[in-house]
C-alpha positions in Angstrom: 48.4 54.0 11.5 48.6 57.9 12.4 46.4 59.2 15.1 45.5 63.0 16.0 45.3 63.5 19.9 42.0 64.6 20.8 42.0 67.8 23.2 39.6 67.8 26.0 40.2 71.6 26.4 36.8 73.7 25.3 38.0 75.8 22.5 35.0 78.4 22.9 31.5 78.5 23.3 28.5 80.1 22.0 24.6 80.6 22.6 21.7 81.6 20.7 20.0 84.4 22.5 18.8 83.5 25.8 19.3 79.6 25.2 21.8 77.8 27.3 25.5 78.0 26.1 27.5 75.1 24.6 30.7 74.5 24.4 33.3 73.3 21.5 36.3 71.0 21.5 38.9 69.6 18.9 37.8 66.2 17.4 40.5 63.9 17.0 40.6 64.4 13.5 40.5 68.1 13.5 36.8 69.2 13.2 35.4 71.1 15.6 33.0 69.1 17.9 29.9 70.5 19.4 28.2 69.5 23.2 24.7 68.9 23.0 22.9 72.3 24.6 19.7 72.9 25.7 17.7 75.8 24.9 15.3 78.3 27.2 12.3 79.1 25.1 9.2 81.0 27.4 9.7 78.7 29.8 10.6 75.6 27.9 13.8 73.9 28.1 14.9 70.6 26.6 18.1 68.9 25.6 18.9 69.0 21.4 21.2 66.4 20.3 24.2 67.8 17.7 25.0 65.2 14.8 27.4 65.6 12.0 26.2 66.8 8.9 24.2 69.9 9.5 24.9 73.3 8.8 26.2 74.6 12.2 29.9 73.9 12.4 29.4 70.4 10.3 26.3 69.1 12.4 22.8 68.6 12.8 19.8 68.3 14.8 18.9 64.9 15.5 15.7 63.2 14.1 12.9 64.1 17.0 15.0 66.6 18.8 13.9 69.6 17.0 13.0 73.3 18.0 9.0 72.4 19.3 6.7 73.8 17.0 5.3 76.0 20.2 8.5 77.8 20.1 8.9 78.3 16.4 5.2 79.9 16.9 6.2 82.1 19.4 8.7 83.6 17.3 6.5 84.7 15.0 4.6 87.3 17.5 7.5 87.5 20.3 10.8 89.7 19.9 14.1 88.6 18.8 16.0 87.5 21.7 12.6 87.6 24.1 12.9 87.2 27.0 16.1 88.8 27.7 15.4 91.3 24.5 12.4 93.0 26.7 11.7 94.3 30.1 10.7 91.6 33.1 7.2 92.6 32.9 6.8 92.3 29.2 4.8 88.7 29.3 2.2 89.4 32.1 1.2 93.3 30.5 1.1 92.0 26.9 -1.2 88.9 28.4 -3.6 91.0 29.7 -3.2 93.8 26.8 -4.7 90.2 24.4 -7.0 89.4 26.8 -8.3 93.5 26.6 -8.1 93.3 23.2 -10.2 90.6 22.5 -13.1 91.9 24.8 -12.7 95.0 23.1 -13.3 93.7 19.8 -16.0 92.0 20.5 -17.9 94.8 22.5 -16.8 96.8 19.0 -18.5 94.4 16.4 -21.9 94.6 19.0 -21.4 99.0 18.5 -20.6 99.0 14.9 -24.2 97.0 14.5 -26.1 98.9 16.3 -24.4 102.2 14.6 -24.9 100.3 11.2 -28.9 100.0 12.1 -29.0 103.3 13.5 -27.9 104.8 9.8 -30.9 102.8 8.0 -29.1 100.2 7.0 -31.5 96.7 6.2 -34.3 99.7 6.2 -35.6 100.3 2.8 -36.4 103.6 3.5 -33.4 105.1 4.7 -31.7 108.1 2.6 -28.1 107.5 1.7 -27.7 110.8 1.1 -28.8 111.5 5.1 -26.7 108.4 6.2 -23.5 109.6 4.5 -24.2 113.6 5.6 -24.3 112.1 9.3 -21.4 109.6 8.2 -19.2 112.7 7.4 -20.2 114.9 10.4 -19.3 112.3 12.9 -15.8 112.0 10.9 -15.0 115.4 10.7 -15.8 115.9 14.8 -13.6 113.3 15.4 -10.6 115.0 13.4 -11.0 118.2 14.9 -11.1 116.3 18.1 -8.0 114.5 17.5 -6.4 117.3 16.9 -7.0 120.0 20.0 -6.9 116.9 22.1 -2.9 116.1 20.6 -2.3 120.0 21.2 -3.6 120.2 24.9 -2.2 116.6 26.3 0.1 115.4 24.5 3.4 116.3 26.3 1.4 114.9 29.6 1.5 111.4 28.0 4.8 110.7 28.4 4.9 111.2 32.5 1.8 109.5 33.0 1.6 106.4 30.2 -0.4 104.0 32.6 -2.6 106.3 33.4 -3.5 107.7 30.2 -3.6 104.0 28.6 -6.2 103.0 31.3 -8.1 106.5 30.5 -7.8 105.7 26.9 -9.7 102.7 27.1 -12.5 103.4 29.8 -12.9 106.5 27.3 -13.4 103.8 24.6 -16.0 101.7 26.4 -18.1 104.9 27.3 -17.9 105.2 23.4 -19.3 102.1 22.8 -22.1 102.6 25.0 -23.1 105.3 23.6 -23.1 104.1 19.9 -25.4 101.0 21.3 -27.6 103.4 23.2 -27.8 106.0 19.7 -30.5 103.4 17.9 -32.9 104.0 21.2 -33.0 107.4 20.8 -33.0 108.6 17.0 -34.0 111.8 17.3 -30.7 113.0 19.0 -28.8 110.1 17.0 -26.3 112.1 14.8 -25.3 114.2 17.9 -24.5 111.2 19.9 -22.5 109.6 17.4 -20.5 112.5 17.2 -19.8 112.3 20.8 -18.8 108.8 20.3 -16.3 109.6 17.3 -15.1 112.0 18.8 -14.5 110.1 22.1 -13.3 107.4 19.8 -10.3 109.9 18.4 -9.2 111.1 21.3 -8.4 107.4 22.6 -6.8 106.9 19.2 -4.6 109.8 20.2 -4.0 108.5 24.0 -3.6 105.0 23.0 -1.0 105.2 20.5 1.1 107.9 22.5 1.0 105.9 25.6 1.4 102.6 23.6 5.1 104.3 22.2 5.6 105.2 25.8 5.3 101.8 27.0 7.7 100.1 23.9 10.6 102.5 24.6 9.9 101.1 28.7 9.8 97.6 27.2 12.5 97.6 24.5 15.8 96.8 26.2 18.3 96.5 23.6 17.7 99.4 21.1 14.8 97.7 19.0 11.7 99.4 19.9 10.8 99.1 16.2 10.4 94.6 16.9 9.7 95.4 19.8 6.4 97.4 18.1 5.9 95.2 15.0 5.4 91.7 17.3 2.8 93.8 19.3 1.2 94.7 16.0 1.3 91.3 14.9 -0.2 90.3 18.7 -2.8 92.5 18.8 -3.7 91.7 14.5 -3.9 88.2 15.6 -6.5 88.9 19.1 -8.8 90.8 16.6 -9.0 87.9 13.9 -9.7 85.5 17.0 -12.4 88.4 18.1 -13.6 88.7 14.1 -14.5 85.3 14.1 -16.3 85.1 17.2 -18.1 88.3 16.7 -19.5 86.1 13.4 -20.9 83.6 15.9 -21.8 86.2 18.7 -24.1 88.5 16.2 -26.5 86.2 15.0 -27.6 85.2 18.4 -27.5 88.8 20.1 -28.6 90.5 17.4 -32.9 90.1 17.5 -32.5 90.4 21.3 -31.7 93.8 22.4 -31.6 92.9 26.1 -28.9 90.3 25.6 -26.7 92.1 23.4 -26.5 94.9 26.2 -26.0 92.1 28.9 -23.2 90.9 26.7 -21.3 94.4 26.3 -21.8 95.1 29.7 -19.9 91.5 30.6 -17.5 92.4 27.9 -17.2 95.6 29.3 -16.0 94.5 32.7 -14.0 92.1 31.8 -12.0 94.7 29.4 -12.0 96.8 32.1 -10.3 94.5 34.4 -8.2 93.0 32.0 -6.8 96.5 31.7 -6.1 97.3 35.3 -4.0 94.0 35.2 -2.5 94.8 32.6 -1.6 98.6 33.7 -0.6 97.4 36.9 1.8 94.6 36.2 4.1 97.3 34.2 7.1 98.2 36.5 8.8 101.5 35.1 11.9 102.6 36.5 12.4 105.9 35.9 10.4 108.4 38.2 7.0 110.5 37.4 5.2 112.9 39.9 3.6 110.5 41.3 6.3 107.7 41.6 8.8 110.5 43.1 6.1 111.5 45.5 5.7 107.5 47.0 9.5 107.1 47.2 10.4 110.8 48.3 7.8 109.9 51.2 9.0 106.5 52.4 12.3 107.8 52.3 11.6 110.5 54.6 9.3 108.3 57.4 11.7 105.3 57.4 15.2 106.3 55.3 14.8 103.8 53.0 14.3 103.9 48.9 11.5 102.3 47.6 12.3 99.6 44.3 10.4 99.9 41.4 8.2 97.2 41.9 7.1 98.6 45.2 6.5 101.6 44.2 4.6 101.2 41.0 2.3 98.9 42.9 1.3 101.8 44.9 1.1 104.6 42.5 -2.4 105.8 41.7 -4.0 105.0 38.2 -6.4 107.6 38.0 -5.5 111.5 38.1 -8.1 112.0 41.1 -6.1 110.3 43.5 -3.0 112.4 42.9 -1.4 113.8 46.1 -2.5 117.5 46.5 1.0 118.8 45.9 1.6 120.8 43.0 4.8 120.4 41.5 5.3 123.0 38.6 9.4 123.0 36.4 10.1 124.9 34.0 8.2 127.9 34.6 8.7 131.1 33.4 10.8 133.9 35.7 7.7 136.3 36.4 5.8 133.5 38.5 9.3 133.2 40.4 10.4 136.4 41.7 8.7 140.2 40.7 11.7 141.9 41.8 15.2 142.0 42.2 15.6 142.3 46.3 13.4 138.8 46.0 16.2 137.0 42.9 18.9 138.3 45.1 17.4 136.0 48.2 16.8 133.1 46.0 20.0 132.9 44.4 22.4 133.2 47.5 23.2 130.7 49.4 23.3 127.8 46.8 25.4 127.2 43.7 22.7 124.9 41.5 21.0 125.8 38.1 17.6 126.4 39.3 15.4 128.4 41.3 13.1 127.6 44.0 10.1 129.0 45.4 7.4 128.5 47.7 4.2 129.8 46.2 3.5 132.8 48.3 0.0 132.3 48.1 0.4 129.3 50.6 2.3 131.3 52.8 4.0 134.7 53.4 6.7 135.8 51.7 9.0 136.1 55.2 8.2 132.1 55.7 8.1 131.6 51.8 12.0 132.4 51.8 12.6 130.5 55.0 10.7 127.5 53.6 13.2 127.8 50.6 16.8 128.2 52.4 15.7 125.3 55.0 14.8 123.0 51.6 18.1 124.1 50.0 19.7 123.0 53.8 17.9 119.5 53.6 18.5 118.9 50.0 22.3 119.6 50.5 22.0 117.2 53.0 20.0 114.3 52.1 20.1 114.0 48.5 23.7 112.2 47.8 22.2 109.1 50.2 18.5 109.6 48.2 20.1 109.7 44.5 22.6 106.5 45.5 19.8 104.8 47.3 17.6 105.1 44.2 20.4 103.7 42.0 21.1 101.1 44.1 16.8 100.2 44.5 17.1 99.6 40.8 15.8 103.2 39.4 17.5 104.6 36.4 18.1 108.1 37.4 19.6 109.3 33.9 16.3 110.6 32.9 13.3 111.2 34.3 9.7 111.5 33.3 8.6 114.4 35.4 6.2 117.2 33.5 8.7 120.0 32.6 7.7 123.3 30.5 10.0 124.6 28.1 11.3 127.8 30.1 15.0 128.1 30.8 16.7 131.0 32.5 20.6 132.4 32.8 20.7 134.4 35.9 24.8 135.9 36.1 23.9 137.4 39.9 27.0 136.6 42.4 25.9 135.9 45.4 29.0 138.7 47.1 27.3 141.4 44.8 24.0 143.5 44.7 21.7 144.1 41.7 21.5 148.0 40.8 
């Protein structure tokens, strides 16, 4: 009787996603044999037994030792490859984001019935004709809205996502309140459901910008688009849950105006807080204004580089809190320099592609220039051990998110020669 050696050696190995790795051998009679592996699932990790038969390399799953039906769930409204497919603080911000969600759609269904009665409907003596004329006015405020609102902010979105996102959704609950106040007062009822639309479309506009902002932060292996859909699917499933509880929740609140405002005000807060949590748990490594400002400063006092973590705990979520600094790139030449003695001083004494300048109106224009060279001195100085301490902190310093216009300049001045 012949027999094949078996080898011990491991052949290769191989892992599905973030699960554990497992390794494969020669069996003695020339098949590939598999190690049992265990697999890393939100938490979860168990041991799977590998039997002959299946459709990986010849085997199969043994009887009771299958993928838990938790994880095959998860699946369905997590990314491919999660965890390792999305940034750290993916789990704890999209926790929060369901828990806002679900507040928010219930303190929705309580405005959309009190809109609903405001309109006539249930009265027999409404007008449709009056309650589709206001229908259309508060639609078309709410375009136009939408519109200058996308024109005037929307290339601020991108440096300050958290902030706008928490904006965008405080916005939305003063909407609400107002379309549960409109019924009170009908005489100034269409007006103040224009407001509300209106509101309403500009945190349409906010939210989705800042909500793109935040997938290209979490997305960490090219596939923002999964990324996207599985929050779509998230956030679909958080409004069926709030659909079906708002079926429950009306019924009662409804002949009691007291305690439907005492339950939008709960739901209020509890959106509200939701979303600070939610906000604050992201951890976004490139800089902002306000970001750069925290770690620029720490770095100064104690020369050290804040992490990420640090210093997104620290930064400010609402635009009245922003240091008093103003920090203006990309600006056109004229609010630089007015004359050519003043480009001559700005341009000697330092080879990089930019200009600086002190904003005279702060200062003279003798300590303007001397505020300039001495910054030019300091940067030369300190900013090799502040870009490598940032990189070694964790920050990705290829890009950036700091607010810059669209106004370049080629200046050909030597600093040897003189401008006729």
């Amino acid at each position: 009787m012949a027999y094949v050696a078996r080898s011990e050696a491991q052949l290769c190995s191989e892992q599905f996603g973030s699960g554990t790795a497992r390794g494969c051998r020669a069996a003695a009679d020339g098949t590939l044999q598999w190690e049992a592996w265990g697999r890393r699932w939100w938490g979860f990790s168990g041991a799977f037994t590998a039997k002959p038969g299946g459709r990986d390399g010849g085997e199969r799953v043994a009887p009771g030792t299958a993928v838990p039906p938790l994880s095959r769930l998860l699946a369905v409204f997590l990314p491919q490859g999660f965890p390792d497919s999305v940034s750290p603080d993916y789990l704890p911000y999209q926790l929060w984001d369901s828990v806002q969600a679900f507040a928010s759609s219930l303190s929705g269904s309580l405005a959309t019935h009190a809109v609903l009665l405001g309109i006539g409907v249930g009265d027999a003596k409404a007008s449709v004709s009056a309650a589709t004329a206001t229908w259309l006015v508060k639609d078309s405020t709410g375009m136009l809205g939408r519109i200058i609102f996308a024109w005037w902010m929307g290339s601020k979105m991108d440096c300050n996502a958290k902030q706008w996102r928490l904006f965008a959704d405080i916005l939305n609950d003063v909407a609400m309140f107002l379309e549960i106040m409109a019924p009170i007062f009908p005489i100034c009822f269409t007006m103040t459901i224009c407001i509300s639309n209106l509101a309403k479309c500009i945190v349409g506009v906010a939210g989705g910008a800042t909500r793109a902002a935040l997938t290209m932060h979490q997305a960490r292996r090219n596939n923002m688009a999964d990324v996207s859909a599985k929050d779509g699917s998230q956030e679909t499933l958080v409004s069926l849950a709030g659909l079906l509880v708002s079926l429950l929740m009306l019924p009662l609140v409804s002949d009691c105006p007291s305690l439907s405002l005492g339950c939008f005000f709960f739901l209020t807060a509890l959106h509200i807080y939701a979303n600070y949590r939610a906000v604050r748990a992201l951890v976004i490594e490139t800089l902002n204004e306000g970001r750069l400002w925290l770690v620029l400063k720490h770095f100064l006092q104690r020369g050290e580089v804040l992490g990420p973590a640090s210093a997104n705990q620290m930064e400010p979520l609402w635009t009245g809190f922003w240091p008093s600094l103003s920090l203006s790139l990309g600006v056109p030449l004229h609010r630089v320099t007015s004359s050519v003695f003043e480009l001559q001083k700005l341009v000697e004494g330092h080879q990089e592609p930019y200009l600086l300048r002190w904003d005279q109106s702060q200062s003279p224009e003798k300590e303007s220039c001397v505020i300039v060279r001495e910054t030019h001195r300091v940067l030369d100085k300190l900013f090799p051990k502040f870009l490598k301490g940032l990189q070694d902190a964790g920050w990705r310093t290829e890009n950036h998110q700091l607010e810059v216009d669209e106004w370049r300049a080629t200046w050909l001045l030597c600093p040897e020669k003189k401008l006729l």
